[in-house]
C-alpha positions in Angstrom: 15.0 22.9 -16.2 12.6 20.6 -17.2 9.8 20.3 -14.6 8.8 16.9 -16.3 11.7 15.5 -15.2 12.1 16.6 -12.0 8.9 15.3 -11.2 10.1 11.8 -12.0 12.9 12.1 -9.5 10.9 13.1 -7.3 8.2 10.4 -7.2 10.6 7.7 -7.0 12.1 9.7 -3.7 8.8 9.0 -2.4 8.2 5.3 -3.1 12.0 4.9 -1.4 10.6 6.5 1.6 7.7 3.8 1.5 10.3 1.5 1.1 12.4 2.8 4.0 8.7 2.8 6.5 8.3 -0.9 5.0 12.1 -1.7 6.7 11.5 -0.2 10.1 8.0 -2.7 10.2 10.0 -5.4 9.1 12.4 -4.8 12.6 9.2 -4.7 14.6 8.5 -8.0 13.8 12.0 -8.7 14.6 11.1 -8.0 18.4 9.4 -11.0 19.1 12.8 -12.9 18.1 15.2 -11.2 20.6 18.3 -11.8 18.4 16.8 -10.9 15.3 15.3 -7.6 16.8 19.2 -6.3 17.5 20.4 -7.8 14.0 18.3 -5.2 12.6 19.0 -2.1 14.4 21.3 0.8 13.1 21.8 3.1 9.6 21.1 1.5 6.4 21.6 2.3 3.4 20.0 1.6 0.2 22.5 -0.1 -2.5 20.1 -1.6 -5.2 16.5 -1.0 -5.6 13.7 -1.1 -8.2 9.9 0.3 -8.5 7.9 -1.6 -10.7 10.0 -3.4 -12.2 12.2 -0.3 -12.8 16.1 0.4 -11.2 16.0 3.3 -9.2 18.5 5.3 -10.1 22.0 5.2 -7.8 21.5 9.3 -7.5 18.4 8.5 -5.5 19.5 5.7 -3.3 22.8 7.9 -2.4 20.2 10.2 -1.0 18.7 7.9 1.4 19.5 6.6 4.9 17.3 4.6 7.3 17.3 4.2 10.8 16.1 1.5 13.1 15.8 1.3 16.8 13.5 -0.4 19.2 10.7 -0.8 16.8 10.9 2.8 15.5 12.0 4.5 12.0 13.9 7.4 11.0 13.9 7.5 6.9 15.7 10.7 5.4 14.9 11.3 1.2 16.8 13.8 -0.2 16.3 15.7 2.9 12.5 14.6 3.7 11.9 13.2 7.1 9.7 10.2 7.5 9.1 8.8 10.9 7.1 6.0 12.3 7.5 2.0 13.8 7.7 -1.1 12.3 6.8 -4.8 13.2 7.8 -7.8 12.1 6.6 -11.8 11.9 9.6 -14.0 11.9 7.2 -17.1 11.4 5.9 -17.0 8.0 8.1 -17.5 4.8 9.1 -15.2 3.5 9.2 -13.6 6.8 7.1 -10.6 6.7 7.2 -7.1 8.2 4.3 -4.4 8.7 5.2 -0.5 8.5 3.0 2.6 10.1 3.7 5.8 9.0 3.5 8.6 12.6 4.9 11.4 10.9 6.1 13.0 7.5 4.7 12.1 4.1 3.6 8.3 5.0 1.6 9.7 8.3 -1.7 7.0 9.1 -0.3 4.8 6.0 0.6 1.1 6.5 3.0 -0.5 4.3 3.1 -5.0 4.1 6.4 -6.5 3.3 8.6 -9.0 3.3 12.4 -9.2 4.5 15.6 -11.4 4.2 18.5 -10.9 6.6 21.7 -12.2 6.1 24.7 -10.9 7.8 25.1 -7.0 6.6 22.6 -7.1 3.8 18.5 -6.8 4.3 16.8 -7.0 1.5 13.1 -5.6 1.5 10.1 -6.1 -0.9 7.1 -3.3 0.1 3.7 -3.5 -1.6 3.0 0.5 -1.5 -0.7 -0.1 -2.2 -1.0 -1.0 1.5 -3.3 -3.9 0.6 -1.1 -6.7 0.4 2.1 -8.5 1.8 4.4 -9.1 -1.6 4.4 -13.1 -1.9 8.3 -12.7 -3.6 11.2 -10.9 -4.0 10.3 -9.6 -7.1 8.7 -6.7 -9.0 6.8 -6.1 -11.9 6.4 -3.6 -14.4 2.6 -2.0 -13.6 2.7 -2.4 -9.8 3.4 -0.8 -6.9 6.0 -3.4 -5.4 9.4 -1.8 -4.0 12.0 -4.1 -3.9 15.4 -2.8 -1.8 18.5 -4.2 -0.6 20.2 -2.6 2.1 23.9 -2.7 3.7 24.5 -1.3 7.5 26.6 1.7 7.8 29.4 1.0 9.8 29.0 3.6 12.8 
């Protein structure tokens, strides 16, 4: 096996995980907006994503799941466990989310993003630098902007 590539799946495991922490901030923020807050609890799961202007790969998305509860986060990655909360602010546009890594590989980091929910799908743009809220829904090649959509498992 080339360890070449499987050093490039494996970095782009790792920027989903961001992405997932950026998801579970973005239902924080959802907490202040009572109805918003429940729309975002449960098990999502990844169905389109790209990393700098790149598609991830539908082998790595069908290795991730997130969880969302009560302002918490449960990301899985190939078997990698992230935890930490989320928070959301339902009054800017585009509505924007804050993610804090508690434990796993995104421990002490903070993630900014932005979120769309509408009905079953939440889509999620995540600056991974931790400097900066995205200002779209939209990467670009060079850059450390994650841009998911998610669909809820039905439990």
């Amino acid at each position: 096996m080339d360890t070449r590539n499987s050093v490039a799946i494996l970095h782009p495991s790792k920027h989903i995980l961001c992405a997932w922490l950026a998801f579970v901030v973005a239902l924080t923020g959802l907490a202040a907006d009572r109805s918003d807050a429940k729309a975002f609890e449960g098990t999502w799961t990844p169905v389109k994503a790209e990393l700098g202007g790149q598609p991830m790969a539908d082998a790595v998305l069908k290795t991730i799941t997130l969880k969302l509860h009560d302002g918490n986060y449960e990301v899985s990655v190939t078997g990698q466990q992230d935890k930490g909360t989320y928070t959301i602010d339902a009054s800017t546009q585009p509505k924007g989310m804050t993610i804090t890594g508690r434990d796993g590989p995104n421990k002490g980091k903070t993630f900014p993003a932005i979120y769309a929910l509408e009905g079953q799908t939440l889509r999620i743009c995540y600056h991974l630098s931790g400097k900066q809220r995205p200002a779209e829904f939209k990467t670009n090649v060079g850059t450390l902007l994650y841009l998911v959509t998610y669909t809820r498992r039905k439990e």
